[in-house]
N, C-alpha and C positions, 0 to 999 in steps of 0.2 A: 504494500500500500504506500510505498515512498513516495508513487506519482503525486497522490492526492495530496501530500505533505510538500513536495515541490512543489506545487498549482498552489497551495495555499500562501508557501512562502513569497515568489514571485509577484501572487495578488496583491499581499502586505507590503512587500515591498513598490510596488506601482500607488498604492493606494499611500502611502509615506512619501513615496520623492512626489507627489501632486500636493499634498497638503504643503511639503516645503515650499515648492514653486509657488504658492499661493499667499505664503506671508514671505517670499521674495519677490513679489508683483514688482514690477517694474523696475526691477535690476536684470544683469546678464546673466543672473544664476538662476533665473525662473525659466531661462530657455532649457538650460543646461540640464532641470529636475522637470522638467516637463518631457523633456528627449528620454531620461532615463525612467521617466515612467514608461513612455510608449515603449521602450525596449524588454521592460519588466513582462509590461503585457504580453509581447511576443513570446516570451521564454514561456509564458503564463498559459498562453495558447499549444504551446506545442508540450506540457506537460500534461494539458487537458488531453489530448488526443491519444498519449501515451497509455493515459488511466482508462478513459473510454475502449481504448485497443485490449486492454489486459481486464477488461470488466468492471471498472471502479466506476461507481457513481459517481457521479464531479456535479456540487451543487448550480442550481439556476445560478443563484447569485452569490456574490462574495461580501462579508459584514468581517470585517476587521473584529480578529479577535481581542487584543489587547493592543497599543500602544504605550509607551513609556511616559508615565505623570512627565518628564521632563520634558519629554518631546512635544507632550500638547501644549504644556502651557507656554512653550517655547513659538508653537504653528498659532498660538489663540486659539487653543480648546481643541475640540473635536474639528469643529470648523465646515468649511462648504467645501466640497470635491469639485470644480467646476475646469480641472485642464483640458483644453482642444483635445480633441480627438482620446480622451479618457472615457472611459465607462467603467464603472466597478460589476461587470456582469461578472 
């Protein structure tokens, strides 16, 4: 069952560098965490298809299991997900 534990790591991580890029608005490091969010995604996708290949169910959607108190209060809380071309499916 690693796939589903890859897929979920990778979401975490897409679903992390968006919330950064987002209390980096308007610096060059919002492009930078928005790029490696889409890249996360990719990874994200191709471990979906892994699990799906080997029978694992792989949730509709992805809900952020935990982030680090430091991290949020550091992004402004939980915050809005709103990166171009993001979707936390």
């Amino acid at each position: 069952m690693h796939e589903l534990q890859s897929w979920r790591e990778e979401k975490s991580s897409a679903y992390l560098y968006c919330v950064v890029a987002e209390a980096e608005a308007g610096t060059t490091r919002a492009a930078l965490f928005r790029e490696l969010a889409q890249q996360a995604e990719k990874q994200a996708a191709i471990w979906e298809r892994h699990a799906r290949a080997a029978g694992v169910e792989v949730p509709e959607r992805f809900m952020p299991e935990r982030v680090p108190v430091s991290s949020r209060n550091w992004c402004g809380g939980w915050g809005r997900v709103a990166c171009a071309g993001y979707s936390p499916r």
